[in-house]
C-alpha positions in Angstrom: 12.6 -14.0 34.8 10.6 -12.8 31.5 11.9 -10.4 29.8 10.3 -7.4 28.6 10.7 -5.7 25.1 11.0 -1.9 25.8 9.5 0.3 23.0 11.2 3.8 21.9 9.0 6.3 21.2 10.4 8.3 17.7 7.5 10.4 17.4 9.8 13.9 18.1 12.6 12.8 15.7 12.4 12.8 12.2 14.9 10.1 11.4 17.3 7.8 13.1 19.6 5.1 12.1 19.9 1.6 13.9 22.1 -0.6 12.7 21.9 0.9 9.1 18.9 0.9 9.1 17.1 4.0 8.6 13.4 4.5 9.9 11.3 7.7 8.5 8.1 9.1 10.1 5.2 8.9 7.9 3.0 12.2 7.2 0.1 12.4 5.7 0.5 14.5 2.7 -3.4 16.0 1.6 -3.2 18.7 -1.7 -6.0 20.2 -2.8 -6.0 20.2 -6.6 -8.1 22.6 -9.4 -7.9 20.5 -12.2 -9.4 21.9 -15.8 -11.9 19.5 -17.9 -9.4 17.6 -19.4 -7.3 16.8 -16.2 -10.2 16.1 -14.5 -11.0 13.8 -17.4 -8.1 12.0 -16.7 -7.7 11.5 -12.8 -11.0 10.0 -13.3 -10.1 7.4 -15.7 -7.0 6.8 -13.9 -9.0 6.1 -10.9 -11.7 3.9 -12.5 -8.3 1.9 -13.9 -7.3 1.7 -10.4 -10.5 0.2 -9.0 -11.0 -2.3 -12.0 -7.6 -3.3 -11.3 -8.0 -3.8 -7.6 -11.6 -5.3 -8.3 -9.3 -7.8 -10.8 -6.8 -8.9 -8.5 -9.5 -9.0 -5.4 -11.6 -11.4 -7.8 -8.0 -13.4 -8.3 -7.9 -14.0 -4.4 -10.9 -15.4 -3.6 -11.0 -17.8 -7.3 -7.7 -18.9 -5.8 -8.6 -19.4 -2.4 -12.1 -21.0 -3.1 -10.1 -23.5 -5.8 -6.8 -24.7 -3.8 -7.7 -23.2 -0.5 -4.9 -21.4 -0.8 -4.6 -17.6 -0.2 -2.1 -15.7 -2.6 -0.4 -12.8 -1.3 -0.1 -9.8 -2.9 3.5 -10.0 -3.9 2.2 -13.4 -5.6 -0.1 -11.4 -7.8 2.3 -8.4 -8.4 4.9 -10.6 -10.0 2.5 -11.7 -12.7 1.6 -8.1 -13.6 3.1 -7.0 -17.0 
């Protein structure tokens, strides 16, 4: 006799508990923003910042994995951040 894992669907609810432990529904939040020059200025260096830094640790990976055949995980890399 197998046994079957039954899965509860908590789409209507917004949050329950299970053994203290509570589960939230993700949204997707979208805002539509009307920055000036200078804010503008800004979000774009803050994204370029972003993708330089995910470009970084990407680079990381694969000089890690290609050296030791071994992969690091994210949590790996996060730790050595400043």
């Amino acid at each position: 006799m197998r046994l079957r894992a039954r899965r509860v669907d908590v789409r209507p609810y917004r949050w329950f508990s299970c053994a203290s432990l509570a589960v939230m529904e993700r949204r997707k939040v979208t805002f539509k923003l009307y920055p000036n020059a200078r804010e503008a200025e800004r979000l774009t260096s803050w994204i370029r910042l972003h993708g330089e830094l995910y470009n970084a640790a990407l680079e990381e990976r694969i000089d890690a994995y290609r050296k030791a055949g071994k992969s690091s995980s994210y949590y790996d890399q996060q730790n050595t951040l400043p």
